[in-house]
ZALUMRO-25850 format. One record per residue: residue number from 1; z, y, x of N, C-alpha, C in turn. Coordinates in steps of 0.1 Angstrom, whole numbers, plus 5000, padded with zeros to 4 digits. Layout:
% ZALUMRO-25850
i;n.pz;n.py;n.px;ca.pz;ca.py;ca.px;c.pz;c.py;c.px
NUM;Z;Y;X;Z;Y;X;Z;Y;X
...
% end
This chain:
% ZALUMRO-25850
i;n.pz;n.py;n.px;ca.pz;ca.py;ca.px;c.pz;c.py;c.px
1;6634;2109;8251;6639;2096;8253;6627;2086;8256
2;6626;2082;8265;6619;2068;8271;6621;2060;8260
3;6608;2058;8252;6609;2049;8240;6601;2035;8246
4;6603;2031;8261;6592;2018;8261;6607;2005;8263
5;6605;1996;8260;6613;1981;8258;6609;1970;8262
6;6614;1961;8262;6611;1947;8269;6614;1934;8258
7;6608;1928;8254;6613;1917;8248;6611;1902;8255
8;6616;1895;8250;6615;1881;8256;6603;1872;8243
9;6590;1868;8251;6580;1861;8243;6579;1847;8245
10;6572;1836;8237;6572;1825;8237;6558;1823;8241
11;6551;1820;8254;6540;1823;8257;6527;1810;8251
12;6536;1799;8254;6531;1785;8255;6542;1773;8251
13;6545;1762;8243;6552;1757;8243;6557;1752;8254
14;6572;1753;8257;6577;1752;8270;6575;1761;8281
15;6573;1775;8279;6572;1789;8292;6572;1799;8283
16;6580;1807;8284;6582;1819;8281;6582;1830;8290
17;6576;1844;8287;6576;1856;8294;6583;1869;8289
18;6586;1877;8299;6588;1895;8293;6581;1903;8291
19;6579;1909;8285;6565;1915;8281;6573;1929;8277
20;6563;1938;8280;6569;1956;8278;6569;1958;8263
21;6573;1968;8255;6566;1971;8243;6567;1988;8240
22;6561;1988;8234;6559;2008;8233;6566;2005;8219
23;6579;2016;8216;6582;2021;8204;6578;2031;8201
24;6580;2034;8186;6577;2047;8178;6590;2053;8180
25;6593;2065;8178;6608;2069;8175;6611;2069;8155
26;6624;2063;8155;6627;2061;8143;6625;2075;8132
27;6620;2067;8119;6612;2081;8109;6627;2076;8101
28;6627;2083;8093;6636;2087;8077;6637;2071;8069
29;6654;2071;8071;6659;2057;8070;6654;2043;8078
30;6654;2051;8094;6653;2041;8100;6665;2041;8114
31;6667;2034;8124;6672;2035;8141;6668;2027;8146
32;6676;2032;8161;6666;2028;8172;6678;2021;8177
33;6679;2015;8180;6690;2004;8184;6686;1997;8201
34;6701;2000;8209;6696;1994;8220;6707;1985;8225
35;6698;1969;8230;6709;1957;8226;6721;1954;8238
36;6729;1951;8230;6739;1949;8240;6741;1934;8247
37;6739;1923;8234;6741;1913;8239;6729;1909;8228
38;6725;1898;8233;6719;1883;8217;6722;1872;8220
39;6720;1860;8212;6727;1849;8216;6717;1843;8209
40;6712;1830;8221;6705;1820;8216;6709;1806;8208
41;6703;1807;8198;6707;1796;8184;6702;1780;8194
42;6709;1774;8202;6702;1766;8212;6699;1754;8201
43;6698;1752;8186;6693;1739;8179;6679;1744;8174
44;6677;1759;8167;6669;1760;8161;6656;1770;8172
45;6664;1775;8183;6653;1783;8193;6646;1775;8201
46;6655;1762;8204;6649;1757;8212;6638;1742;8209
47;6639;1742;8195;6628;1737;8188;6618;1744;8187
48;6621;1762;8190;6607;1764;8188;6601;1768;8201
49;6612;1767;8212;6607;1767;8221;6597;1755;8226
50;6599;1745;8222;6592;1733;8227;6581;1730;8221
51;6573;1738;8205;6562;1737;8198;6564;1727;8189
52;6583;1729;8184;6584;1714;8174;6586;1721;8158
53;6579;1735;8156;6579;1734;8141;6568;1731;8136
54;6572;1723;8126;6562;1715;8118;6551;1729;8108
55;6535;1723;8109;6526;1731;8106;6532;1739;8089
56;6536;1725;8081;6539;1729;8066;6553;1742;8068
57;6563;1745;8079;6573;1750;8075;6567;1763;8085
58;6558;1772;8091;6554;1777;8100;6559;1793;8088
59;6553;1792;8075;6562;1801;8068;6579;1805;8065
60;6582;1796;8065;6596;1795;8057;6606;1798;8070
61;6602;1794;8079;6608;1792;8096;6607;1806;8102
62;6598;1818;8098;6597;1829;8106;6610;1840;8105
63;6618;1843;8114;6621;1852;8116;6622;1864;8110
64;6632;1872;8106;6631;1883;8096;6623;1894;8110
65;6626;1894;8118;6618;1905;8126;6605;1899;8138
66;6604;1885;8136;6592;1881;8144;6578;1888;8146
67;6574;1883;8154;6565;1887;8164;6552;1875;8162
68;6543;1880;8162;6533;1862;8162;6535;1854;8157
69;6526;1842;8161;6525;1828;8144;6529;1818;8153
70;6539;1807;8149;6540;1793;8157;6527;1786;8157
71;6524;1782;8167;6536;1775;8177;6538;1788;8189
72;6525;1795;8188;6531;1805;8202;6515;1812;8202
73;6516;1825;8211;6531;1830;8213;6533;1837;8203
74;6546;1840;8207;6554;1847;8194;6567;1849;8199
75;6574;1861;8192;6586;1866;8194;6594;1861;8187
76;6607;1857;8191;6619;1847;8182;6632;1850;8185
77;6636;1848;8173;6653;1852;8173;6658;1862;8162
78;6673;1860;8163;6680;1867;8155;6699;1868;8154
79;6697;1868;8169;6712;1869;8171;6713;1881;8179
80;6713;1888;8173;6715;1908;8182;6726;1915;8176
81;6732;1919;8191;6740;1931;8185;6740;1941;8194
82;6739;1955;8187;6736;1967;8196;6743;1979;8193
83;6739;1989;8200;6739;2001;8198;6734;2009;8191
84;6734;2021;8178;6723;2026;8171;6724;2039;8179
85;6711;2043;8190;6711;2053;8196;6705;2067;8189
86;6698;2065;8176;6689;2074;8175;6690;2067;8157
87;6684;2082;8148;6678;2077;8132;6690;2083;8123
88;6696;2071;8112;6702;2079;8106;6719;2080;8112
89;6721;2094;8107;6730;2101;8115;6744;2099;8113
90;6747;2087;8103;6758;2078;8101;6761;2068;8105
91;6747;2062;8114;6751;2052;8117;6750;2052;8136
92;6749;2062;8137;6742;2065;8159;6757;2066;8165
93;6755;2058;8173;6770;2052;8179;6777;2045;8177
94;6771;2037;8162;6778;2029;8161;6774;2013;8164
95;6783;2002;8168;6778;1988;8173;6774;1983;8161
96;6764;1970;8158;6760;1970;8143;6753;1956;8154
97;6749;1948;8143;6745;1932;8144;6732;1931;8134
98;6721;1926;8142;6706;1928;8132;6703;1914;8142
99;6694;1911;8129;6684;1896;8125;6670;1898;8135
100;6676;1900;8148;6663;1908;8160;6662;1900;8170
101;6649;1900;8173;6648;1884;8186;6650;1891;8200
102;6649;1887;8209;6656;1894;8223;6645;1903;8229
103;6653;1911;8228;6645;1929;8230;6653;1938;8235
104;6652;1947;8245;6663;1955;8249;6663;1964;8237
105;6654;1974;8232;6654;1978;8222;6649;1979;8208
106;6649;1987;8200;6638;1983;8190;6645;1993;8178
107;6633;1995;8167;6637;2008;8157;6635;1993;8145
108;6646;1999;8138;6645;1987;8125;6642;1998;8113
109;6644;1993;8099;6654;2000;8087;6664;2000;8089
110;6674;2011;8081;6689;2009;8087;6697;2000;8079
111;6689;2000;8066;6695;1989;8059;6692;1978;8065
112;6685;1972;8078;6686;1959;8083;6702;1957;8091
113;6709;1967;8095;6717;1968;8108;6734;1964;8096
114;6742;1957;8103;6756;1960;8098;6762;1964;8106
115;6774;1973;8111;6781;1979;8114;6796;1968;8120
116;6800;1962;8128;6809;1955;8135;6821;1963;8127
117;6829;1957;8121;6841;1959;8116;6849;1960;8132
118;6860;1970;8135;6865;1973;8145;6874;1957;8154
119;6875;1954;8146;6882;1941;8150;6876;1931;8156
120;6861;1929;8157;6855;1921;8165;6844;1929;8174
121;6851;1922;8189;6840;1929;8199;6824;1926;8200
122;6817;1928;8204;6803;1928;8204;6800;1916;8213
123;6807;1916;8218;6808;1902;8233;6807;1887;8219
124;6817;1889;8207;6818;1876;8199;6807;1879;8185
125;6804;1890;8182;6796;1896;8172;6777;1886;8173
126;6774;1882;8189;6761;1877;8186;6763;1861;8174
127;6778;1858;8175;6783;1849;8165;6779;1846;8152
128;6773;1858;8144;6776;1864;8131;6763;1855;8120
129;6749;1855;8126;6743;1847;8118;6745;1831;8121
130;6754;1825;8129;6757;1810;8129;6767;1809;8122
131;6779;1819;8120;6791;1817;8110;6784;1823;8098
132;6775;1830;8095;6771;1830;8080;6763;1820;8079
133;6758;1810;8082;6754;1803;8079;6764;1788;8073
134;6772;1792;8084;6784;1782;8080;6795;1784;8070
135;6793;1800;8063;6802;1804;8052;6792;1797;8042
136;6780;1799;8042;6769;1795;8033;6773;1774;8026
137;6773;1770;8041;6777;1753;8042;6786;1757;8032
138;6799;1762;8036;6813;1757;8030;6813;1763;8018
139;6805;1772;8008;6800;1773;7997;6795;1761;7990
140;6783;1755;7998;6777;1743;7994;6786;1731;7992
141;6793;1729;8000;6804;1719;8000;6813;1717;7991
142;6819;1733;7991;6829;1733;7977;6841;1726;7975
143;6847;1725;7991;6856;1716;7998;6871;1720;7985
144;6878;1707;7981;6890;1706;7973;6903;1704;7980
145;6912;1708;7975;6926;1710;7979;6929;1691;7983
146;6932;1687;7995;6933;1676;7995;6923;1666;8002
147;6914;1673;8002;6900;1663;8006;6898;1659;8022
148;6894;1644;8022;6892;1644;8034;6876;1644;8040
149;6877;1650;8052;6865;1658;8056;6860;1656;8070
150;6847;1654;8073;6842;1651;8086;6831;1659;8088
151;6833;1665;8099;6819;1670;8103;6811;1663;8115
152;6801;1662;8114;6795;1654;8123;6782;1661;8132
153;6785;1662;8146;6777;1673;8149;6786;1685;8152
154;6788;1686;8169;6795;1694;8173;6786;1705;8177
155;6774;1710;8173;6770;1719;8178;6773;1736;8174
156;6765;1745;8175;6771;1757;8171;6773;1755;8157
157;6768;1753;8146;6769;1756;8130;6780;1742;8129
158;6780;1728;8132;6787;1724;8130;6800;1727;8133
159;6804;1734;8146;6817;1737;8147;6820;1753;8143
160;6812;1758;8139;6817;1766;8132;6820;1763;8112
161;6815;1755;8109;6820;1749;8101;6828;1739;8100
162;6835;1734;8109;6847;1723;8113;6860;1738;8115
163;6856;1746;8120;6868;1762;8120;6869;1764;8104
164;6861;1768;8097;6862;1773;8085;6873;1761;8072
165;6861;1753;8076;6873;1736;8067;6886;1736;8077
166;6885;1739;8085;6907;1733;8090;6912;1747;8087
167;6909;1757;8081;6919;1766;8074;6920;1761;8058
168;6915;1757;8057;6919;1749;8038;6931;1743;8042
169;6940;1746;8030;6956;1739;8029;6950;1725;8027
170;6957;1717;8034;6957;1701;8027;6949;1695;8028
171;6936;1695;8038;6927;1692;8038;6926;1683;8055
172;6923;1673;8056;6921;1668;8068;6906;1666;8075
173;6904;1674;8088;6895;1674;8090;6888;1669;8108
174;6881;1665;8104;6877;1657;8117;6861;1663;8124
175;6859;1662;8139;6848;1666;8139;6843;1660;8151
176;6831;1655;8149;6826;1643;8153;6813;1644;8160
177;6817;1639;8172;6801;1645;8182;6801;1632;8192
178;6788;1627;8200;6789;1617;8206;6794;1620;8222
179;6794;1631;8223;6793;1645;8237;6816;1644;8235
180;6818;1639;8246;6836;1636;8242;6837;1647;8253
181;6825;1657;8259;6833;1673;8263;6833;1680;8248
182;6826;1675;8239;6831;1684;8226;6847;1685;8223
183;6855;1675;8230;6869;1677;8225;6874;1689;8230
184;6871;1692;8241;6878;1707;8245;6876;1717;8232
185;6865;1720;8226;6861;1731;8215;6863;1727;8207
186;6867;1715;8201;6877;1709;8189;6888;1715;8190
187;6893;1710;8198;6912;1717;8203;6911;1730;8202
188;6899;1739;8212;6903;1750;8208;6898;1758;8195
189;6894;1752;8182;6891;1756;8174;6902;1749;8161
190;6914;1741;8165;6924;1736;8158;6920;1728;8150
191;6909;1714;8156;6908;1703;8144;6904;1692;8153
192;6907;1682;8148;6903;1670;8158;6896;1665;8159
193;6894;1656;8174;6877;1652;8179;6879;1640;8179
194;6866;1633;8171;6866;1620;8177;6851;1616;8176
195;6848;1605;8183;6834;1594;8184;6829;1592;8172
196;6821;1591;8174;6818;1585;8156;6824;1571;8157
197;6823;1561;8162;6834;1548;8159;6843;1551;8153
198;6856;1561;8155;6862;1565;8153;6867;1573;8142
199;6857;1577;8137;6861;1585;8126;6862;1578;8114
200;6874;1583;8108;6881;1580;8097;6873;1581;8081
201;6871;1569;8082;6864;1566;8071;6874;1571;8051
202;6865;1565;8044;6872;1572;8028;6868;1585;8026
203;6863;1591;8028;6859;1606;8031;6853;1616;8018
204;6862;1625;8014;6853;1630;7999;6843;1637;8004
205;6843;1640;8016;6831;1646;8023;6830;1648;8038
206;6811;1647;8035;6811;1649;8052;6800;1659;8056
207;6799;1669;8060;6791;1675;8069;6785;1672;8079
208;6771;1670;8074;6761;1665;8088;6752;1675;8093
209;6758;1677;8108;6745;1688;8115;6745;1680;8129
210;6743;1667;8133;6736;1665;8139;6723;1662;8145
211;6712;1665;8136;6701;1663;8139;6695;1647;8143
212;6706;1643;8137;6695;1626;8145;6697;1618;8131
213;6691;1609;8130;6693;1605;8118;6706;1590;8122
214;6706;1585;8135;6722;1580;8137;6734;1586;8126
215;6732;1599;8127;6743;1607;8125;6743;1610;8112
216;6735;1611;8101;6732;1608;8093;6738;1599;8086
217;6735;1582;8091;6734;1572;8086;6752;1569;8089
218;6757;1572;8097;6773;1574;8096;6777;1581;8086
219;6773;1596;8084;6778;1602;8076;6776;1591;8063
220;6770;1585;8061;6769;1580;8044;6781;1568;8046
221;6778;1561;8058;6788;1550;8060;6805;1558;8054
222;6810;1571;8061;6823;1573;8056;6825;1577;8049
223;6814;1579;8036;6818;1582;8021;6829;1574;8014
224;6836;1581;8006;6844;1571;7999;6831;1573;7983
225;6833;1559;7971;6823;1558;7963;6825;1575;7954
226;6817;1577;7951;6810;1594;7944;6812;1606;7958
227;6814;1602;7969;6813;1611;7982;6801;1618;7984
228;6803;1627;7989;6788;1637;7991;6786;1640;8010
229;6776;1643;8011;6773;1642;8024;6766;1657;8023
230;6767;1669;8028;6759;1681;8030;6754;1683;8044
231;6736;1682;8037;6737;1680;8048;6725;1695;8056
232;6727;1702;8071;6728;1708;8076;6718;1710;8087
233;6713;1695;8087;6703;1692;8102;6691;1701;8097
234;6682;1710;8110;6671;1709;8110;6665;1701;8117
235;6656;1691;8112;6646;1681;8117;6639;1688;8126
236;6631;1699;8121;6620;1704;8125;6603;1691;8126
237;6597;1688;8134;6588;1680;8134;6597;1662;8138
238;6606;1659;8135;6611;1646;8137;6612;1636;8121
239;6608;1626;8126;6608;1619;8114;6625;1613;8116
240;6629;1610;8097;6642;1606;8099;6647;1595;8088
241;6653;1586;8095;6653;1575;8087;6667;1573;8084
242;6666;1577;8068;6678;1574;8056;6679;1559;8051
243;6695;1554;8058;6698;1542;8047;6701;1541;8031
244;6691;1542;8024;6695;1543;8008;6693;1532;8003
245;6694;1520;8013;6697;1503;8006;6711;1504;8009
246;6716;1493;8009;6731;1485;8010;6737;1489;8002
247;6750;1502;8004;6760;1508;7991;6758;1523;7990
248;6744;1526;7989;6739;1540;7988;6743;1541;7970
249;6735;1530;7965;6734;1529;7950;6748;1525;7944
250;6751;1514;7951;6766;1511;7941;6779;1520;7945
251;6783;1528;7955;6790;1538;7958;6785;1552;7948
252;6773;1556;7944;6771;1562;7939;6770;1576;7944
253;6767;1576;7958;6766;1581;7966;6760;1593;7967
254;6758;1612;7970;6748;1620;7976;6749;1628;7983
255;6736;1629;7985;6734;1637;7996;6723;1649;7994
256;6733;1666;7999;6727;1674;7994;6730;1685;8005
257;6715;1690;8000;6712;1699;8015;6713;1711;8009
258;6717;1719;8025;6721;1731;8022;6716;1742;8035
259;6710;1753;8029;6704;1758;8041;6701;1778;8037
260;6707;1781;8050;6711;1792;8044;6704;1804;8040
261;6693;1804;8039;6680;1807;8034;6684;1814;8020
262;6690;1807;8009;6694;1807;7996;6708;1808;7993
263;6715;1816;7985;6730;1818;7982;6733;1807;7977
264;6741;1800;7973;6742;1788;7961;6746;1794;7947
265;6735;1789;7941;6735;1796;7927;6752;1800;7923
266;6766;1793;7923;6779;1796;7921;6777;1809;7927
267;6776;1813;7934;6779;1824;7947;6765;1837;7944
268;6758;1836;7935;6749;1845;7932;6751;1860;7926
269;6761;1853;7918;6766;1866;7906;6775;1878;7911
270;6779;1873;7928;6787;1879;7932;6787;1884;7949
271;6778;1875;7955;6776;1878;7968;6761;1878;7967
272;6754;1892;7979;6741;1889;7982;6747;1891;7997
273;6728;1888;8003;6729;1883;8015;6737;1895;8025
274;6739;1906;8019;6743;1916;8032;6761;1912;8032
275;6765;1910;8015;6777;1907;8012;6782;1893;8026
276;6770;1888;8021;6775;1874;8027;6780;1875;8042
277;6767;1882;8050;6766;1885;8065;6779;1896;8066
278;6789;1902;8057;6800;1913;8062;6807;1900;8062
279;6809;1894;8054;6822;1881;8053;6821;1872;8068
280;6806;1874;8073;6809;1867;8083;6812;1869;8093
281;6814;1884;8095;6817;1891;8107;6831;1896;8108
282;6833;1896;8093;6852;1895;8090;6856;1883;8098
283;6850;1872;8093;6861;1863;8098;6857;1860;8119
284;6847;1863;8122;6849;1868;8133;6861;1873;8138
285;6870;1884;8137;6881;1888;8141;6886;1875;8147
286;6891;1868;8143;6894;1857;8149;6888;1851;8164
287;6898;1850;8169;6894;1846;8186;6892;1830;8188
288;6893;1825;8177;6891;1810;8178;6878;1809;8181
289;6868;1817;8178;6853;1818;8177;6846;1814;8194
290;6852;1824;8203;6850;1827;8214;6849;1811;8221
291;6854;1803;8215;6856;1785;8221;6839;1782;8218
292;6826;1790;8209;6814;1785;8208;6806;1791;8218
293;6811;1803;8223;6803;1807;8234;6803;1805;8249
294;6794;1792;8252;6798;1784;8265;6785;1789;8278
295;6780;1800;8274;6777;1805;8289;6770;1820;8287
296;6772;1825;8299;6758;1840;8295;6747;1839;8307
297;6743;1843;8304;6728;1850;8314;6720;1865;8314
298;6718;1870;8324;6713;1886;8320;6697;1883;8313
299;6693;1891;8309;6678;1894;8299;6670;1890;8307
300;6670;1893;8318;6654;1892;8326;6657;1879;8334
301;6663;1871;8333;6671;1853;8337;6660;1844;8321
302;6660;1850;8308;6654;1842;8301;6642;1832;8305
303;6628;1837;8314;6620;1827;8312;6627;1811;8316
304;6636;1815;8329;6641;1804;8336;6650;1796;8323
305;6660;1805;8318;6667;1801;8309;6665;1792;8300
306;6659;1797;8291;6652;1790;8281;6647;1774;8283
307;6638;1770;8297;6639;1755;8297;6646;1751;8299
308;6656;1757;8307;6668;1749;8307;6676;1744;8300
309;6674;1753;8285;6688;1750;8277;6675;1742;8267
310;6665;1743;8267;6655;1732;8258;6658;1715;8265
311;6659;1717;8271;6656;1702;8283;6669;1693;8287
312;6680;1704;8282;6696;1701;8284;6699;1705;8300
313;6690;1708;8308;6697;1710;8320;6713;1719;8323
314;6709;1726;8310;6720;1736;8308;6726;1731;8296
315;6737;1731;8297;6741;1727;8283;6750;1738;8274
316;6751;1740;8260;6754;1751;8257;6753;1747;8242
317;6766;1757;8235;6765;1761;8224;6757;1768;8220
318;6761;1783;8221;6761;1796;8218;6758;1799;8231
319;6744;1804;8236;6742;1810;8256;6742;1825;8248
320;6747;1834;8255;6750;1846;8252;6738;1851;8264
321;6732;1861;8260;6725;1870;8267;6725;1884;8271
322;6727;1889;8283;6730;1900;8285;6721;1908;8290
323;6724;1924;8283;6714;1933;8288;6716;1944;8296
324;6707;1950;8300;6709;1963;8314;6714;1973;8303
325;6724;1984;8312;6726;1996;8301;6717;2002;8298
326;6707;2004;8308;6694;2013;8305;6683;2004;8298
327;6683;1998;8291;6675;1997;8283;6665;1987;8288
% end
């Protein structure tokens, strides 16, 4: 077997290349996996595409399978789902979803790889680490029978956490982006879109993954008093300015961050991280999902790609990326 591969690298902030890579063939409790799709995280890839992670977070920010040190170059990502061609002999043929940056191929541990529950295709599976991240949110949240709820920040983790809150009985939920083409992927994810002007204030909570600190400073505005705000943004290198004068103090107001890095201690005794990532590929089955993935491109389209979807020329949730069958 032709063990050489291609991955997509971060050459320079703002240019990226394909570069070949020689594999080993997989040893004892390992495979060799060849990808079918990956999907670019376009809030947190394309921060690093631009050279916007901050020096202090260069640890905490890397990639379970990266490649090189930020700002560049360096290999990034972790939205893969593939094929296990080769290794152990339970798992070869089968489609499986790993924490792998865009590569046609590559030999992991096998304990890195999960196995696609039959009910979600591979085409919605690059899904899986932005909805576990959003099972993670709605842990933090700890959303109540009744509550009213805003998310703010229509991007991929926001609207996938705006899907998860509108299946709670009784719960009203709103989701809120300044982009009014977000209403299309509101509707089709069954919860309602509005402006931030608009959104319905008294709120026992609100979810913020906007990234700007506007959005932010809204979210505290539609607290109702002891309201909580979770919040979701990565900054990355942006400064951000919190209103904690006016009725921060006499509302009694907080705001707490949640990042999926860490289980929330509730959720410890009973889920770890592989638990967590099967729950999120369960609730994948669901076809509502498919409303986050708003475009593809083939593998060897990335250098071009990539500024585009940094710079907004392209605009995009979830860009799905597609690979040759041969590898």
């Amino acid at each position: 077997m032709d063990l050489t591969a291609h991955a997509f690298w971060l050459l320079r902030p703002g240019e990226g290349e394909i570069r070949p890579v020689q594999l080993t063939p997989p040893g004892p409790g390992e495979v060799l996996v060849r990808t079918l799709f990956s999907g670019v995280s376009r809030g947190t890839e394309t921060l690093v595409f631009r050279g916007g992670v901050p020096a202090s977070q260069h640890d905490l920010m890397r990639a379970p399978f990266q490649d090189g040190d930020f700002p560049a170059p360096v290999k990034y990502g972790y939205l893969n789902v593939g094929v296990v061609e080769d290794g152990e002999p339970g798992l070869v043929g089968r489609t499986v979803f790993c924490l792998y940056p865009h590569q046609t191929r590559y030999v992991v541990p096998a304990s890195a790889v999960t196995p696609l529950p039959a009910s979600v295709p591979a085409e919605r599976a690059v899904l899986a680490g932005t909805v576990e991240t959003a099972v993670n949110a709605v842990w933090d949240a700890a959303p109540l029978l009744g509550d009213r709820i805003v998310v703010i920040g229509a991007g991929m983790v926001g609207c996938s956490v705006a899907a998860l809150l509108g299946k709670f009985p009784g719960v009203r939920v709103q989701l809120v982006d300044v982009d009014p083409a977000r209403a299309a992927v509101a509707s089709a994810l069954g919860v309602e879109f509005v402006s931030p002007a608009e959104a319905a204030g008294d709120c026992d909570l609100v979810v913020h993954a906007s990234a700007t600190s506007a959005g932010l400073a809204r979210a505290l505005e539609l607290l109702t008093p002891e309201g909580t705000v979770v919040e979701l943004s990565w900054y990355g290198d942006k400064q951000v300015s919190v209103p904690l004068g006016e009725f921060f103090h006499s509302r009694r107001l907080v705001v707490r961050s949640s990042q999926v890095g860490t289980i929330p201690a509730a959720r410890r005794g009973r889920h770890t991280y592989a638990s967590r990532l099967a729950l999120a590929l369960d609730l994948l089955a669901d076809p509502v999902f498919d409303a986050l993935i708003t475009g593809s491109s083939d593998f060897a389209e990335m250098p071009t790609v990539m500024p585009e979807l940094a710079d907004g020329r392209l605009p995009a949730l979830c860009h799905r990326i597609v690979y040759p069958s041969g590898g």
